[in-house]
N, C-alpha and C positions, 0 to 999 in steps of 0.2 A: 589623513583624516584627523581634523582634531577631536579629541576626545572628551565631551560636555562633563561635567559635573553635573549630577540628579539629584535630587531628592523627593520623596514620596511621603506624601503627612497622610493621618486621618484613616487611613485605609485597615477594612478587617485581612487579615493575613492568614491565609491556609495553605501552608508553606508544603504541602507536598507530601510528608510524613503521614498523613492519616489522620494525624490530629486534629481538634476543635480548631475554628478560627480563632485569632486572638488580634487585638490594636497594638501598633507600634510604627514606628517611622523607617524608613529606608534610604540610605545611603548609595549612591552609585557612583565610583569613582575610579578611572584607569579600569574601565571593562566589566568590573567587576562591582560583587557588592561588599560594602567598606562596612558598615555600621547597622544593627537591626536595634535600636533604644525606644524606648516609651515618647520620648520627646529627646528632636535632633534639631538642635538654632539651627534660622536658615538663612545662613550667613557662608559665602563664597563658594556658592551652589551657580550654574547657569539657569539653571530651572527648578521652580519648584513647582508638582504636580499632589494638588489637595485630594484625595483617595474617597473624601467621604462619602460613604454610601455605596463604594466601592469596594470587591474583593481584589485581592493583590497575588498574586497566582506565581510558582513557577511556570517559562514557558515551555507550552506542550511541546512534547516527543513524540511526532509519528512515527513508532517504530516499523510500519509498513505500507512503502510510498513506493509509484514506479517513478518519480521524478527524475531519471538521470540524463533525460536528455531536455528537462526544461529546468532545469534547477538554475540558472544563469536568470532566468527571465524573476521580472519583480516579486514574483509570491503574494499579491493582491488578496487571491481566494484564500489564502491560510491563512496568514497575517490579520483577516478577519474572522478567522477563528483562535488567533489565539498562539497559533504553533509558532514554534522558533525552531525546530530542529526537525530535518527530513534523515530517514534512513534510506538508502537509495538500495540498488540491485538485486530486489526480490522477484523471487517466482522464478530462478534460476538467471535470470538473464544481467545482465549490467555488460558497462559497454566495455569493460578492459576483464583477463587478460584476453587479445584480439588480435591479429595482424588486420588493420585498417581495409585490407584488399580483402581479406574475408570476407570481415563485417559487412562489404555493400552486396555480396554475394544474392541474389535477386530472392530469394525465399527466403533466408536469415534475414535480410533488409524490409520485407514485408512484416513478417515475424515481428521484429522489434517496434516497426512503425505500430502495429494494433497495439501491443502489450504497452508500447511507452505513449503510444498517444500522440507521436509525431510524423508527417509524411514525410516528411525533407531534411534530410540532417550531412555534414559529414564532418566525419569523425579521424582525426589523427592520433588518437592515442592507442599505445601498446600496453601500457599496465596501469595503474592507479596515480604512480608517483607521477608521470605525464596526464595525465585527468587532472589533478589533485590542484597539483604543479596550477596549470592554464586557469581554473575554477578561482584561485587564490590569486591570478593576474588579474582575470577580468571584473571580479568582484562578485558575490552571492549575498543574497539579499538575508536569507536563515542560514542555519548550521547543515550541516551535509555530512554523514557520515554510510562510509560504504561497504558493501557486501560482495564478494564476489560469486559470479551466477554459474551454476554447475554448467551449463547449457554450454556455455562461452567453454570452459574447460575440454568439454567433451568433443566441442565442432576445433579448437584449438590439437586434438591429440587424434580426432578419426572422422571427422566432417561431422555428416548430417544421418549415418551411418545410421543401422537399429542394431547391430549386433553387440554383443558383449564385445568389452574391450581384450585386449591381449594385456599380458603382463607389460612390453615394452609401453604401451600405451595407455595403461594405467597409472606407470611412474612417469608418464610424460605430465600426466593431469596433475600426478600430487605433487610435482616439482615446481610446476606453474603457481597451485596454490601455495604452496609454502611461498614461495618467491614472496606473491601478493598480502600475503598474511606479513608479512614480514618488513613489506613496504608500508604498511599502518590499517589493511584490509579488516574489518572488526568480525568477520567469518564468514560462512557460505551458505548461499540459499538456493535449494532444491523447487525445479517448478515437475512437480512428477506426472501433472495431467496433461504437459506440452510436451511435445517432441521437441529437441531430440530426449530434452531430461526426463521424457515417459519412457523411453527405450530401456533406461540404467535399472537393473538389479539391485539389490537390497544392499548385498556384498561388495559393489560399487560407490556404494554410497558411506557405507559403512568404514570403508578402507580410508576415504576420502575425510571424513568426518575425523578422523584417527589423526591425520592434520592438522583438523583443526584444536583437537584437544591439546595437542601440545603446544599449539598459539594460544590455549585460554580462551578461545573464541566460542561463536554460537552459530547454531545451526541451525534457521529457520527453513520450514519446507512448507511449500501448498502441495501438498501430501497427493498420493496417490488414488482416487476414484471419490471427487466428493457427490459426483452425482450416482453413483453406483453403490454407497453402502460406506457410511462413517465408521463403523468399527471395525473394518478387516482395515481401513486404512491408517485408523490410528494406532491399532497392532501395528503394522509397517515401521509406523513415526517411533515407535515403543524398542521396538528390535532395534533399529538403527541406534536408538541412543546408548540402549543397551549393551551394544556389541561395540560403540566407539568411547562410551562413558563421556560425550560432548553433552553440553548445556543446550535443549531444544524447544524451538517457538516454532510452534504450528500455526501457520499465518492464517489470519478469515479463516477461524475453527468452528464453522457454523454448517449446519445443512445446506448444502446446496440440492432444494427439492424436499418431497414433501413424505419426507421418513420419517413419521412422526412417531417420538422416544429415543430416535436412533441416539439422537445427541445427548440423550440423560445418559445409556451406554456407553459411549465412547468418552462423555466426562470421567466416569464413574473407572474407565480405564487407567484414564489419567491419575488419578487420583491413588490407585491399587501401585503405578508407577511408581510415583513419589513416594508411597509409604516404602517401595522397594528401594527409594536411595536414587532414584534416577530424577532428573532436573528438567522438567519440562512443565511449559507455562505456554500461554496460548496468548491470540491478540483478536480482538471483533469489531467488525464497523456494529452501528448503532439500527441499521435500515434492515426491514422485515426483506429483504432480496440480495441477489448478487450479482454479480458481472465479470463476464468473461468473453471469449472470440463467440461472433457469431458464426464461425463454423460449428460450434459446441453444438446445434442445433441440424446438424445435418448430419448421416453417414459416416463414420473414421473413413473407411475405406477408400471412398472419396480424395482422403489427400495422404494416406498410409500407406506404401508400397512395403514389400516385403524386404526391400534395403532402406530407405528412406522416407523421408516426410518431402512430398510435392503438391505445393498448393498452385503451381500454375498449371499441372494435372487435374485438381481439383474445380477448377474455375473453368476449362477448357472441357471436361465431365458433364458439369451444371448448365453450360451452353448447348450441347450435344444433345441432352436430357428434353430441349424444347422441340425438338425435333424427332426423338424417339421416344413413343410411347410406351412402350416397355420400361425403358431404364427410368422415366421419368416415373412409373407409378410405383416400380419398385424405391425408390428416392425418396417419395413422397409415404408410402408406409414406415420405412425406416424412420422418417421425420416424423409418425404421430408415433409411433413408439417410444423414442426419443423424447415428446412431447410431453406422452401420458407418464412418462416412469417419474421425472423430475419436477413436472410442472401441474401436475394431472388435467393434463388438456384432454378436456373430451368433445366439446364443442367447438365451432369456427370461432364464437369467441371470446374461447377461452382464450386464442391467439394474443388476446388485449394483456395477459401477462408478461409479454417479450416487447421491451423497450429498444428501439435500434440507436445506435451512435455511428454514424457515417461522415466520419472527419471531413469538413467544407462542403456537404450534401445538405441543404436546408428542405431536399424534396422529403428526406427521411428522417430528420435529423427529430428526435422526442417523440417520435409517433409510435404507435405498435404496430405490430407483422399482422391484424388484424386489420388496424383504422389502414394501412397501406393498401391492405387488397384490396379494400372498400373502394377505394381513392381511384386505385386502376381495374379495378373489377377484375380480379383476381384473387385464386385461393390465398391464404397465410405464406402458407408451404412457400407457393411462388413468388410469394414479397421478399421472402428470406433470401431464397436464389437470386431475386432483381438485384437485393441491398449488394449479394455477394458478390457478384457478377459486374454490377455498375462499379463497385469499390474499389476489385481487383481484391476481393479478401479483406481491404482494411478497412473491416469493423466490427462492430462490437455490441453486444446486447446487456442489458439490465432485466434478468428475472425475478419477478414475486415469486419467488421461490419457499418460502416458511410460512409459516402462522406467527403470529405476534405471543402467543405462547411460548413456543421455542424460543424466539426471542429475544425475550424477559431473562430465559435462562438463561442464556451467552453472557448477556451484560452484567449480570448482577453475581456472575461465579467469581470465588476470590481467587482466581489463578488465571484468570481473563484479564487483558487490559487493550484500552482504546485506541486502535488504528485506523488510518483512512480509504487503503489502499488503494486511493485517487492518486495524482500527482499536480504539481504547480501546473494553473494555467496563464497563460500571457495572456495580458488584457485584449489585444489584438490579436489573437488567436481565431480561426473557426474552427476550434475543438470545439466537440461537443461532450462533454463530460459528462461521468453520473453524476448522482448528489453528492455521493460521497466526497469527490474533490473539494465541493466550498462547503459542506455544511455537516460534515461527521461530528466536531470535538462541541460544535453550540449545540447540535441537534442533542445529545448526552446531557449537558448543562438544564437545556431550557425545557427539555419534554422528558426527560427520564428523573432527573434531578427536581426538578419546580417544579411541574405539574404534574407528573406519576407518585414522586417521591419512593422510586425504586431503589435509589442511592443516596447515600447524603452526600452533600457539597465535596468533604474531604475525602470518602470514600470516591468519588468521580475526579478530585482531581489526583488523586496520588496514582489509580489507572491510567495516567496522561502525562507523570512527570517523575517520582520517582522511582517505579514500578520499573518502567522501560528504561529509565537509567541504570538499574544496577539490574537486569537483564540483561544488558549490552556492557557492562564493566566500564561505564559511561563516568568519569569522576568529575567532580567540581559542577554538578548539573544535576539538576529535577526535584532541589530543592531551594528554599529562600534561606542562604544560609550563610552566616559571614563567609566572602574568602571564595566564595562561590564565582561563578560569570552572572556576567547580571542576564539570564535570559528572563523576563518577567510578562508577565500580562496582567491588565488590568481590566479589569469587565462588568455590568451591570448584571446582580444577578436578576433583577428583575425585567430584564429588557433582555438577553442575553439569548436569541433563538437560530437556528438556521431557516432560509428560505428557500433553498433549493430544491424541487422538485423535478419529478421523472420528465416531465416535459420542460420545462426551463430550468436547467441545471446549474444553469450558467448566474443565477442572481447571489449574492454574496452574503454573507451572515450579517445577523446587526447584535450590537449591547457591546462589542468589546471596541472600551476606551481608548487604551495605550498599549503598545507592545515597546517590550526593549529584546535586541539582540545583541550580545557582549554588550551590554550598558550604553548601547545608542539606541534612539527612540527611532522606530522603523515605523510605526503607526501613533499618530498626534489624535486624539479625540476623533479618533474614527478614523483619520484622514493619511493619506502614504505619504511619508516624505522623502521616498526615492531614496533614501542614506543604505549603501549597503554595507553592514556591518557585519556580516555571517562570517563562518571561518570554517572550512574544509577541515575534518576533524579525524586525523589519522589515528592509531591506535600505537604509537611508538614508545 
């Protein structure tokens, strides 16, 4: 690929540090940026790109993305926000370390299908350095840097298992990690509200984490019960960092459901943490809701066995259920319980707060488990069961889950910063995504920044750029800084919004002008130029 020479005039510069914006010119040359002066001749440049009126931005860092099985594909929906850099294998899961014939393993392979957003995939890789390896052949459109998912560890050393590990199979888990860590892994992420990684003990994790300390690495978790009570779970996230003394990011550290103050307590946790010397920092999307498996909405029991997690037990239950009155209204109680704790559904429709995502299912796809029953003259309850049941399990719900109060809080805390926890959609995709995929890092910008004025400009971007980079021990990145790579964005702050919504999720953000990845322009005045210039970013 040949490498352009850039330069950038005119443009206000809020370089990522916190700081006020300020005017100066930008150099890009061999990847990287060369020159930051008042005025730079623009002489034996390829391009020069006039800024005026424009902010000139590092590019964002979503430090929590499930992208690891679409990262290959163009990146259209970020790249219209702005991002240049994807963190991959949170919430436990990523796709190495693996034996390939596991991974299609009929339950782990649906598993992964909902969490990652993909029905069809396969996969030959055994550890990162064969990931990494192949990522860096075929070409990546942003940066990539990875995480290894306890989940994987855990089905790698005792399958799908619920019991505590054995000592033998404990140092099978922390031999694996180390390995991975060691291959350029930047640490490990805990999905503790999924099976199997809901199975693991404190002590488990804790051992694990002891790992990671000695790689320097980090330890983000979607922590254990967010719909059941934020402060016994942040105690959890507290103890572990405590007992392993690792650097810890509590992923989407937001209310799931309507605990309302819970989150001023469990900040307020946090907080008492660090004055104790422990290192923990948190990341939030920008949207009053969340998203997760639309099993979340049904029964455990349903797909929890007392050795295992079976969700073709579960789906095989839910079919049964139509036909047996009993099981089916015992089901159907559990679901408004379920309902009222998290969602406080108290009416049929209240059901209009459960958003479905039913990957290539357009009968489902943006409507609620309300407007669905409507649709087949049926309860909620049983639209949920249809979605689950048609899907085979793979799919997913978006709940209104908070008040725009709580919110407020998440975003505006100075130990929060901005994640998407969407991932890349292919343009030709029938994903159906939340918002958060195309429209997290502008939604921040143009409604909390411009029109709330909850943040100021450089407070919102250094949340996005160098916040997440020296969380991740990221160098040479997340800010506009000689000597730097050139990840940059350019954007209109006056134009500068997301459009994606709970039913069209799929429309793109608008206001951002240019993006450069390593110092190639990956987005021209709005527009893709297909250039993949990303680089798989090991930790070595």
């Amino acid at each position: 690929m040949k490498m352009n020479k850039f330069l950038i005039k005119n443009g206000k510069i809020v370089d990522g540090s916190g700081n006020p914006w300020f005017k100066a010119d930008i150099s890009l040359v061999d990847k990287k940026i060369k020159e930051i002066a008042p005025k730079i001749e623009e002489t034996n440049f390829d391009e020069v790109i006039d800024a005026s009126g424009l902010i000139v931005a590092p590019g964002f860092i979503d430090i929590h993305t499930h992208s690891d099985l679409t990262i290959l594909a163009g990146a259209e929906n970020v790249l219209t926000q702005g991002v240049t850099t994807h963190v991959i294998g949170n919430c436990g899961f990523s796709l190495t370390p693996m034996d390939p014939e596991i991974l299609q393993s009929s339950t782990l392979a649906e598993m992964l299908a909902t969490i990652l957003g993909v029905k069809d995939y396969n996969l030959q890789y055994h550890n990162v350095t064969e990931f990494f390896t192949d990522l860096e052949r075929q070409g990546i459109t942003v940066n990539a840097i990875p995480l290894v998912g306890h989940s994987m560890l855990r089905i790698e050393a005792m399958g799908l298992s619920r019991k505590v590990p054995t000592p033998e199979e404990l140092e099978i888990m922390k031999a694996s990690l180390a390995d991975e860590l060691e291959r350029g892994a930047f640490g490990m992420s805990t999905g503790l509200d999924y099976p199997p990684g809901s199975f693991a003990k404190p002590n488990e994790i804790i051992e694990l984490c002891k790992v990671v300390k000695e790689f320097d690495g980090i330890y983000t978790t979607h922590f254990r019960g967010f719909a059941s009570g934020l402060v016994r779970a942040t105690k959890e996230a507290i103890k572990i960092t405590e007992g392993s003394g690792v650097s810890t990011q509590i992923s989407h550290f937001k209310p799931f459901g309507f605990w309302f103050g819970d989150i001023k307590r469990a900040y307020r946790r946090v907080e008492q943490a660090r004055e104790k010397g422990l290192e923990i920092t948190f990341d939030v999307f920008p949207h009053a809701s969340n998203h997760t498996f639309l099993f979340a909405m049904v029964p455990p029991w349903l797909y929890l066995s007392k050795e295992k997690l079976d969700l073709n037990k579960a789906i095989a239950t839910l079919k049964q259920s139509r036909s047996d009155p009993e099981l089916q209204a015992r089901i159907y109680g559990e679901m408004d319980q379920i309902g009222s704790s998290f969602l406080k559904i108290k009416t049929l429709e209240d059901w209009k707060k459960v958003y479905i995502s039913a990957p290539g299912n357009e009968e489902y796809n943006g409507k609620t488990a309300y407007q669905i029953g409507v649709e087949k003259h049926i309860d909620p309850k049983e639209a949920i069961i249809s979605v689950l049941i048609d899907q085979n399990g793979q799919a997913s719900g978006t709940y209104l889950s908070m008040t725009e109060e709580e919110n407020l809080i998440t975003i505006t805390h100075p130990l929060s910063m901005f994640a998407s926890d969407g991932r890349i959609i292919p343009e030709d995709s029938d994903l159906f995504p939340n918002p958060y995929c195309n429209g997290t890092f502008t939604q921040v910008l143009g409604k909390y920044v411009r029109e709330l004025h909850v943040l100021t400009l450089p407070e919102a971007i250094r949340k996005m750029t160098s916040f997440p980079a020296q969380k991740l021990g990221l160098k040479g990145r997340g800010l506009i800084k000689e000597d730097y790579w050139g990840d940059i964005t350019i954007f209109d702050p006056k134009r500068i919004a997301d459009r994606a919504t709970y039913e069209n999720p799929r429309l793109y953000s608008e206001g951002v002008e240019y993006v450069f990845v390593n110092g190639q322009l990956a987005l021209k005045q709005g527009a893709f130029t297909r250039v993949k210039s990303g680089t798989p970013l090991l930790k070595l």
